[in-house]
C-alpha positions in Angstrom: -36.7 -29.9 22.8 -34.7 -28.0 25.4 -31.5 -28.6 23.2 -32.8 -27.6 20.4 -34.2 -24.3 21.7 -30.3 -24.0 23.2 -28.9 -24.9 19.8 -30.7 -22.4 18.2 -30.3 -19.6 20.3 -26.3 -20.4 19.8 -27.0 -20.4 16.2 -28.9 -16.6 16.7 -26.4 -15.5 18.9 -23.8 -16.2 15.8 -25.5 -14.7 13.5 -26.2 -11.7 15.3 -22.4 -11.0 15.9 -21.4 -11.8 12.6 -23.3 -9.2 11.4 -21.9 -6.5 14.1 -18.5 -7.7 12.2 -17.8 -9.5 15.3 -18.4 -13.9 15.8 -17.7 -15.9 18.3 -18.1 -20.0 19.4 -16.9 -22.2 22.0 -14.6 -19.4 23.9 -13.0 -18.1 20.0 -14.3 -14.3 18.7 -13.0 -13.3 15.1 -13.8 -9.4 14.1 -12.4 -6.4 12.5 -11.5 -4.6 15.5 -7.7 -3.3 14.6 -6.1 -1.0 12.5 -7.6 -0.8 8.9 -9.9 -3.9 9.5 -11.5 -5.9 7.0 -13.6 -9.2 7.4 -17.0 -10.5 7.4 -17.5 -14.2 9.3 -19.5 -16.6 8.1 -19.8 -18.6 10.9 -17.9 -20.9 14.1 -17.6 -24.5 13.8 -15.3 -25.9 16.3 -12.1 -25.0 15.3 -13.5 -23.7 11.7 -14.0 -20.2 11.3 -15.3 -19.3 7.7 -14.5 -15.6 6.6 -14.3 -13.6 3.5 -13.2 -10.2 2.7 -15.5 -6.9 2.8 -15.9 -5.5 -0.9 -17.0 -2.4 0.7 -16.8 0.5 -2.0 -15.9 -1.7 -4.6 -18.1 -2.9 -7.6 -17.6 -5.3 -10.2 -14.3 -7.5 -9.8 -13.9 -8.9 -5.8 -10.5 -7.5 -4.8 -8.6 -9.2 -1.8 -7.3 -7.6 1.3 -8.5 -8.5 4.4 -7.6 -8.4 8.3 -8.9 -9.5 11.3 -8.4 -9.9 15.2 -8.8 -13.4 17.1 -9.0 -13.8 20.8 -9.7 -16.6 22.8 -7.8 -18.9 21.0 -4.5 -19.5 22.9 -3.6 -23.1 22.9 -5.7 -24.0 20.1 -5.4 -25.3 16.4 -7.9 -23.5 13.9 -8.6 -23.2 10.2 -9.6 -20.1 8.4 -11.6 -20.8 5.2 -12.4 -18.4 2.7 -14.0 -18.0 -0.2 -12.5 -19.7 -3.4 -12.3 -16.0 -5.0 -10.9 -14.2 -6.3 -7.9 -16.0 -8.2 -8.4 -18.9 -5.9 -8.4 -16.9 -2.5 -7.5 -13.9 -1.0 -4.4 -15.7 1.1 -0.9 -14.0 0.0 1.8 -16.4 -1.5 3.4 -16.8 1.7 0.4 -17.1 3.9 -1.0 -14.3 6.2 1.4 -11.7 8.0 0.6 -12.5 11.6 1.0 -9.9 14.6 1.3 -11.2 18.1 2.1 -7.7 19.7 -0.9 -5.5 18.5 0.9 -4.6 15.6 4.6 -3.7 16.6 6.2 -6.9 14.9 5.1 -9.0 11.6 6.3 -12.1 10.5 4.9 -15.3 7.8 4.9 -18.0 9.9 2.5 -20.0 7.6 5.3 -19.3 4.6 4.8 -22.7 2.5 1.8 -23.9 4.9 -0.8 -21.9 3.6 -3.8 -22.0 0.5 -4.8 -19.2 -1.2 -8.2 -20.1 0.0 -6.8 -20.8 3.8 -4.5 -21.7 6.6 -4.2 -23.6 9.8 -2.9 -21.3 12.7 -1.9 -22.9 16.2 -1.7 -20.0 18.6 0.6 -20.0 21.1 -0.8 -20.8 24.6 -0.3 -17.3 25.9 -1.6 -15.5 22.6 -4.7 -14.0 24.2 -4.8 -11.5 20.8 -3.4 -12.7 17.4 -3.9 -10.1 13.9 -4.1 -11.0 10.5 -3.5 -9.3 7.7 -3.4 -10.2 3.3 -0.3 -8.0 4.0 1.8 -5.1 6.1 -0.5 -2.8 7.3 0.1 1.1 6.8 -2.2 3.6 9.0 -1.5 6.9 9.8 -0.3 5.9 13.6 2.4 4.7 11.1 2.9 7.8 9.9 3.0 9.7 12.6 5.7 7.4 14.3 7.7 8.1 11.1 7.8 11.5 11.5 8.3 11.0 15.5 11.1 9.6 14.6 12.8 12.1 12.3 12.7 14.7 14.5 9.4 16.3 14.2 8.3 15.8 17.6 10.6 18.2 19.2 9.9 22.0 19.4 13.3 22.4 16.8 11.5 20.0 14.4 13.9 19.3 11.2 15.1 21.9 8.9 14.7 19.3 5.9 11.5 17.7 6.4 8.4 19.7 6.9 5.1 17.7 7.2 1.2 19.6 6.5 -2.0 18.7 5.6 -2.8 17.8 1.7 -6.8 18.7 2.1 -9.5 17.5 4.4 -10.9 14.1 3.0 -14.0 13.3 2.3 -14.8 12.4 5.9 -13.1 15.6 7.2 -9.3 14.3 8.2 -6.8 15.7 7.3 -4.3 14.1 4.8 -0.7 13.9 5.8 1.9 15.3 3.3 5.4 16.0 3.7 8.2 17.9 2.0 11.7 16.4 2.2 15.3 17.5 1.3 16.5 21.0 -0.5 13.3 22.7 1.0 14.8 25.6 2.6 15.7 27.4 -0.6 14.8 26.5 -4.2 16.2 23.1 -5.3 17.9 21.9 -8.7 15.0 19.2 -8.8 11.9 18.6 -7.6 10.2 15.5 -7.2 6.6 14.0 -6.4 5.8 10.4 -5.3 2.4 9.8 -4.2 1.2 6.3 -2.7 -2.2 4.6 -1.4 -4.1 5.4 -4.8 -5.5 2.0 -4.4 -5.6 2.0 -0.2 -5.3 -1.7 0.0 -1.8 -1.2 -1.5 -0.1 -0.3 1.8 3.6 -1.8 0.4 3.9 1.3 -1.4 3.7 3.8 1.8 6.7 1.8 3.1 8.6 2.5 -0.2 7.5 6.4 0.1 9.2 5.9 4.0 12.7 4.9 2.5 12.8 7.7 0.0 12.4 9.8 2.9 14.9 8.1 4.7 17.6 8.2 2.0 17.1 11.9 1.8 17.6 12.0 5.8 20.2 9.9 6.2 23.7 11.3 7.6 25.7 10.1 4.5 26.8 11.7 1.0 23.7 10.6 -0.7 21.9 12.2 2.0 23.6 15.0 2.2 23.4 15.6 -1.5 19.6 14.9 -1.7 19.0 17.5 1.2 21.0 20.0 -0.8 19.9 19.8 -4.2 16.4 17.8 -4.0 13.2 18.6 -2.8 10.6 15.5 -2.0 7.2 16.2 -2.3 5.4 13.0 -1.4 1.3 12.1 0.0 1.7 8.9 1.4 -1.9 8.0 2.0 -3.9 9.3 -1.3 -7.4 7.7 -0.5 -7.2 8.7 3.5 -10.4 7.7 4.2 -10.0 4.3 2.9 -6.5 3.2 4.6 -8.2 4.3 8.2 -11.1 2.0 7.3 -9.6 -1.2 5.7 -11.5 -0.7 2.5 -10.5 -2.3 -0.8 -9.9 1.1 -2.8 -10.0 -0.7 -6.6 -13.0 0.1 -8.6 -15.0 2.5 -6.0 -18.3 3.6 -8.0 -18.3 5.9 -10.1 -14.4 5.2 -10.5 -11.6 4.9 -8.0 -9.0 7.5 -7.1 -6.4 6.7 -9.5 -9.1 7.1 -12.4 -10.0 10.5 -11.0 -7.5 13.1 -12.8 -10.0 13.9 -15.4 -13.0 14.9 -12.7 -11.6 15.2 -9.7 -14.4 14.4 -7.9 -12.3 13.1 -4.7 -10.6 16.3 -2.5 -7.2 14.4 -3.0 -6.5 14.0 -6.4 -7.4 17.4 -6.7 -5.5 18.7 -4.1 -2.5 16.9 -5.3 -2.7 18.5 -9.2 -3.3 22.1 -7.0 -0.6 21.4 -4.8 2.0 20.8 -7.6 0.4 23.8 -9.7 1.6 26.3 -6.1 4.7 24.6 -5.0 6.0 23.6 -8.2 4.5 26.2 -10.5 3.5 22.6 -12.1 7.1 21.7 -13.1 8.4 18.7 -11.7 11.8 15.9 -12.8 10.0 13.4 -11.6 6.5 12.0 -10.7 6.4 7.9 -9.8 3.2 6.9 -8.1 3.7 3.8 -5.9 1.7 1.0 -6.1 0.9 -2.6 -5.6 -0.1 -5.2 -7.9 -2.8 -8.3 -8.1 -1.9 -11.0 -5.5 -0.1 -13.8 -7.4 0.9 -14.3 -10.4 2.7 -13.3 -13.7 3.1 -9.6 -13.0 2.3 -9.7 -9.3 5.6 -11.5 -8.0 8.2 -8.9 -9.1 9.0 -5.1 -9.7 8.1 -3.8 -12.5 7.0 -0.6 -14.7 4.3 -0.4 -17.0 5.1 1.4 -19.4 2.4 4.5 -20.4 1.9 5.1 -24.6 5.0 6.2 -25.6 3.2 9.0 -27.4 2.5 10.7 -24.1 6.1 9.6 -22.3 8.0 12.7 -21.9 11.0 11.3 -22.0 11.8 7.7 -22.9 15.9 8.1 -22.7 15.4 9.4 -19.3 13.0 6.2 -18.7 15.4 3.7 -19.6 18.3 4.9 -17.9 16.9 5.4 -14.6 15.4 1.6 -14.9 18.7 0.5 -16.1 20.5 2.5 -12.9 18.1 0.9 -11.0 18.9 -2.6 -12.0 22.6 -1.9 -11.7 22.8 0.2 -8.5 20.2 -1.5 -6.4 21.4 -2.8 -3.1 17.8 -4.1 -1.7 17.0 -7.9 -1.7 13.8 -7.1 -3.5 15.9 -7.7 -7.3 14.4 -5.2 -9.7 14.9 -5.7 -13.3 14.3 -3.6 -16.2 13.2 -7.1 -18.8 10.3 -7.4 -16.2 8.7 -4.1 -16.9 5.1 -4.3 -19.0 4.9 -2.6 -22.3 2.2 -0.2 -23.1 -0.2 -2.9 -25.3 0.5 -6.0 -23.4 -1.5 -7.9 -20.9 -3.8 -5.9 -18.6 -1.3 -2.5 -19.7 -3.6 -1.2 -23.0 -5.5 2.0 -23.1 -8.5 0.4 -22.8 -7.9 0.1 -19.1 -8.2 4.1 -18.7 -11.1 4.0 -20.3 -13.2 5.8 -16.7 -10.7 8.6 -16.4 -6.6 9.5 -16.6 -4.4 7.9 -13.6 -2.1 10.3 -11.9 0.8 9.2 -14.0 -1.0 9.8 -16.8 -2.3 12.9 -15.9 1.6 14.1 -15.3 2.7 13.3 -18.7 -0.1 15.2 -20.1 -0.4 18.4 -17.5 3.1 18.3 -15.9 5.7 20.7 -17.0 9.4 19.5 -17.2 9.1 15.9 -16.8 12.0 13.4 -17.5 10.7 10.1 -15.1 7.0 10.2 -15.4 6.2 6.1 -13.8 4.3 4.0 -11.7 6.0 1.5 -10.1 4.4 -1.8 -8.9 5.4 -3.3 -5.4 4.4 -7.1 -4.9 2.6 -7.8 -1.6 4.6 -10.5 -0.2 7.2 -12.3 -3.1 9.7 -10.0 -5.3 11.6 -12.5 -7.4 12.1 -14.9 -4.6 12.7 -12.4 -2.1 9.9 -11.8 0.7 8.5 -8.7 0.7 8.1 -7.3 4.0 8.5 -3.6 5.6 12.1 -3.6 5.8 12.7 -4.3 1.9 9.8 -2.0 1.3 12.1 0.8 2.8 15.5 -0.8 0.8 13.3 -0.4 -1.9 13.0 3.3 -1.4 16.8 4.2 -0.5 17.3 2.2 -3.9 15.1 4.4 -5.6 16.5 7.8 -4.5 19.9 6.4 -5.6 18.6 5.8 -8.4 17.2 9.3 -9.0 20.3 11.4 -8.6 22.1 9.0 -10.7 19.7 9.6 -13.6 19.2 13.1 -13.3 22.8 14.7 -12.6 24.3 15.0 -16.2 
């Protein structure tokens, strides 16, 4: 009797912290306590621990990111299970990315050992603290260390990159932008790139980071970028949701890249106001950075879908920079232009739209002066063989501004 009143006050005791977002058994504790958490435990078995992702803010279709912290497991072997869904699992291609620093190095060392419905981890015998993430994380401490870094730290700051505040979210932070390049005086071309979106899609905010980067740099490129280019780029669209670890796709009554025909987040309609004052709502370019589903056809390379060509502002201009893109890319993350999705094909059909215009969508239609108007689709860990990680992420991005002057100088 005495063992089974023990048993079941272990048994309480997990259930309890499972619902705090916190378990633990037998010395092991697994819970969402880092940045941009995500995870729900089911329960401790041993060396089992059976987790699935939190759909927070998300209805209909399960979507797949998760991350969560585990201490006390030094020394030991353990198995994560999750749930067989969606697509099998929420476990990237090559595994989860695995932090034994608190987040200052990632690395796949389950590449080829994992299940999209699991993996086997054995922590090292001084990893007192081990996070695991569906992919990179990007927060705003990642932010701000970007702009640290660039200079705007120091009371001189840096004549070519000037960082503000987009609007005040829905929970009252305030959402980073930044203006890079030609900013001092009024450039040849202006550009927008926007990330985040979807806030699960945190590949994309490490492509936005090379951009930035190539129009920093002390080269020609950079030089000619800062004289003759301005960057207008929100790295974190749905703020509230990267902070929190949330999905981001399919938030009731639609999600933010849905929202250009009400506007009912402060974001998107900051963004369309901000371009309207800045720009006078001309732009050359508008690309909108995201990610795609997590394996797959579609989901293991770069790619472009295509919007109706009856709303494209410029298909010449389209093709060239894809085709500059393909030839002048330097990146191991191989972009090429036969991988993009025509309008009409697979999940690409106006029928997709059907809750409200995406941002893309809403720059073909309300933008002025338009000759790249594209999202571009980031894979979470596998690019045509390559691994995805935040490195190529930022190759990615120096590719891209390359890519830009190329197609737009005549």
């Amino acid at each position: 009797k005495l063992r089974k009143e023990s048993l079941m006050k272990k048994i309480m005791l997990v259930v309890a912290l499972g619902a705090l977002g916190t378990c633990a058994f037998a010395g092991i504790a697994v819970d969402d306590k880092l940045p941009a958490g995500n995870i729900i435990v089911d329960g401790i078995e041993g060396d089992v621990v059976r987790v699935h992702q939190d759909q927070r803010g998300t209805a209909g279709e399960k979507w797949f990111y998760w991350a969560m912290r585990v201490t006390g497991a030094a020394g030991r072997t353990v198995k994560f299970a999750f749930d067989k869904s969606p697509g099998g699992g929420p476990v990237g291609v090559r595994g989860p990315v695995v932090s034994l620093d608190r987040g200052k190095t990632f690395s796949y060392p389950l590449d080829g050992k994992s299940k999209a419905d699991g993996f086997t981890y054995a922590f090292p015998k001084d990893a007192d603290e081990v996070w695991f993430y569906e992919c990179h994380p990007y927060v705003r401490a990642d932010w701000d260390r970007f702009t640290a870094k660039h200079g705007l730290a120091t009371c001189t700051g840096n004549p070519a990159f000037e960082v503000g505040t987009l609007c005040k979210s829905r929970k009252g932070a305030d959402v980073p932008l930044a203006r890079v390049g030609c900013i001092q005086k009024s450039p040849k071309y202006r550009i927008f790139m926007s990330a985040r979106h979807h806030c699960s899609e945190s590949m994309a905010s490490w492509v936005l980071e090379g951009v930035a980067e190539a129009f920093l740099a002390d080269d020609d490129l950079g030089r000619w970028l800062r004289e003759n280019m301005e960057l207008m780029m929100v790295p974190m669209t749905d703020y509230d949701g990267v902070q929190a670890g949330d999905q981001g796709k399919n938030r009731p009554p639609h999600d933010h890249n849905r929202d250009y025909t009400e506007f009912i987040y402060p974001e998107t309609k900051a963004i369309a106001e901000w371009i309207a004052g800045r720009a006078g709502g001309k732009l050359d370019v508008f690309i909108d950075v995201h990610c795609p589903w997590i394996r797959g056809k579609y989901n293991e390379f770069l790619y472009t879908p295509w919007k109706d060509p009856k709303i494209v502002p410029s298909a010449p201009d389209e093709v060239r920079f894809s085709q500059l893109l393909e030839r002048l890319q330097c990146g191991s993350m191989r972009y090429k232009a036969s991988d993009d999705l025509p309008f009409g094909k697979g999940w690409n059909k106006g029928a997709n739209y059907a809750q409200g215009w995406s941002a893309v969508i809403w720059a073909c239609n309300r933008v002025k002066g338009l000759r790249i108007a594209r999202t571009l689709e980031v894979p979470f860990q596998n690019a045509n063989g390559a691994v995805v990680t935040r490195e190529t992420c930022r190759d990615l991005g120096r590719d891209v501004a390359k890519t830009l002057q190329a197609t737009l100088v005549p």
